[in-house]
C-alpha positions as CSV (number, residue, x, y, z in Angstrom):
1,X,12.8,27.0,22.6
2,X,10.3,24.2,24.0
3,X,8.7,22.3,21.2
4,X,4.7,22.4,21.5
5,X,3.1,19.0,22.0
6,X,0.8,18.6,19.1
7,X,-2.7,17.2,19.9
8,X,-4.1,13.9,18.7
9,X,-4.6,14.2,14.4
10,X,-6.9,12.3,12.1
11,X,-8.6,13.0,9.4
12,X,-11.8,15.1,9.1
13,X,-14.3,14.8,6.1
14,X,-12.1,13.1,3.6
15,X,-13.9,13.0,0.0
16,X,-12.7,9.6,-0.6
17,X,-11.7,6.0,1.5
18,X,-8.3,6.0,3.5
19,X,-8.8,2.6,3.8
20,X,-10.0,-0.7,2.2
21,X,-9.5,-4.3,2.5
22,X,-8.2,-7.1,-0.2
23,X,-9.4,-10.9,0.4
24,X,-6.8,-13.2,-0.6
25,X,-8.4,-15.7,-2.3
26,X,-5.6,-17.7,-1.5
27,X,-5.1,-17.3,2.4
28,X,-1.7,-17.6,4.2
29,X,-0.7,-18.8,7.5
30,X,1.7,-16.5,9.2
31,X,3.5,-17.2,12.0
32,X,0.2,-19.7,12.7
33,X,-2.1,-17.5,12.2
34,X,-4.3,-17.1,8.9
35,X,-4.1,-14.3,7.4
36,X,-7.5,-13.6,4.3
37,X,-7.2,-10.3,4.4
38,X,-5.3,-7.1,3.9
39,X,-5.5,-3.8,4.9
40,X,-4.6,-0.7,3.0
41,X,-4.4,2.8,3.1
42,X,-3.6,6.1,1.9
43,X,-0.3,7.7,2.7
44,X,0.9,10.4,4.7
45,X,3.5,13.2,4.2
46,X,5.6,10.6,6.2
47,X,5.0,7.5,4.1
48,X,5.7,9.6,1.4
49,X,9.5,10.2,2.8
50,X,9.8,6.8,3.1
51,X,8.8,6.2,-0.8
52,X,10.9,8.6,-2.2
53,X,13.5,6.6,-0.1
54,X,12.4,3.2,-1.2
55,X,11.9,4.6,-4.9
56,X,15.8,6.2,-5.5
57,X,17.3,2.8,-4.1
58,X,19.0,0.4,-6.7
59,X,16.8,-2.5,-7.1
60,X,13.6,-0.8,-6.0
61,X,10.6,-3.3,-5.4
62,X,7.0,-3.1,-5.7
63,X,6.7,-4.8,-2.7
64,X,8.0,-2.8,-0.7
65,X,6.1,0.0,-1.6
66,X,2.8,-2.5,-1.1
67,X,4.3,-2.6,2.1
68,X,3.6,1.3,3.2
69,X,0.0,1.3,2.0
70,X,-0.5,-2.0,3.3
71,X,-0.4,-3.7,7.2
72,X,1.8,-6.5,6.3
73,X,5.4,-6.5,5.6
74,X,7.1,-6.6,2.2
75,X,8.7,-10.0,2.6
76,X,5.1,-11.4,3.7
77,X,3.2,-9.9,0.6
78,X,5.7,-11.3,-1.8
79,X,5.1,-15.1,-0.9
80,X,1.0,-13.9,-1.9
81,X,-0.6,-16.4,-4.5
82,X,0.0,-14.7,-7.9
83,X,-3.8,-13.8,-8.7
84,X,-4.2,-12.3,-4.8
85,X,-0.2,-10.7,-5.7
86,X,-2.5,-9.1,-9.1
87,X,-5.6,-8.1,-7.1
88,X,-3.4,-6.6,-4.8
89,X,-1.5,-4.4,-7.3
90,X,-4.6,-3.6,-8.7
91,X,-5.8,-2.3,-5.3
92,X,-2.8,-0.4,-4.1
93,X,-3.0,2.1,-6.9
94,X,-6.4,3.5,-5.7
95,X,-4.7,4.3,-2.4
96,X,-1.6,6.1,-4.3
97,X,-1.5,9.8,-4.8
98,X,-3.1,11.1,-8.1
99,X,0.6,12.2,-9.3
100,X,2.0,8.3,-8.8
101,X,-1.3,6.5,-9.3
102,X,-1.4,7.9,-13.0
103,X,2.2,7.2,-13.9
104,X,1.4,3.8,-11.9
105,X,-1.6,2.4,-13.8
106,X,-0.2,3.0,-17.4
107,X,2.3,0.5,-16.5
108,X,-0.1,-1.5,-14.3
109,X,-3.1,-1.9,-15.5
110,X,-3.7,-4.2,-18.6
111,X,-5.0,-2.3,-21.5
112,X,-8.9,-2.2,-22.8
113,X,-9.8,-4.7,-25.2
């Protein structure tokens, strides 16, 4: 049995942002270029494969799940400045599903004074 080509997919009248952008406040240069900002974005049903992957390994890293809602390899976000490393935690939690970005913020987020 042939397999149908599927037609060009996006997105159609989401309720909410797919994606956002972080400014480091402290920039890096990769590879000689500056890098000040950092995209992010919701996940797919694929991205979601891969986190379930990333999540059930032994010594799982937050940065490597930054990694799938961000455009920037893990390695690169994990020499960020600590306060742009924090904003960006902060961040990736609004791009999470609800079912991880409730679990995530209870252990995340610093708690109301």
């Amino acid at each position: 049995m042939a397999t149908k080509k599927i037609a060009a997919i996006s997105f159609a009248g989401s309720p909410g942002l797919r994606n956002g952008t972080l400014a480091l406040e402290w920039p890096l240069e990769v590879d000689g270029v500056r890098l000040v900002e950092i995209e992010l974005r919701r996940l797919t049903g694929a991205d979601m494969v891969a986190l379930q992957d990333i999540a059930t390994r032994d010594g799982f890293d937050d940065a490597e799940l930054f990694a799938l809602v961000c455009d920037q390899p893990a390695a690169m976000l994990r020499a960020l400045d600590q306060d742009d490393w924090l904003a960006l935690k902060e961040k990736v939690l609004d791009f999470l599903p609800r079912r991880f970005r409730e679990a995530a913020e209870s252990l995340t987020r610093a708690p109301a004074a």
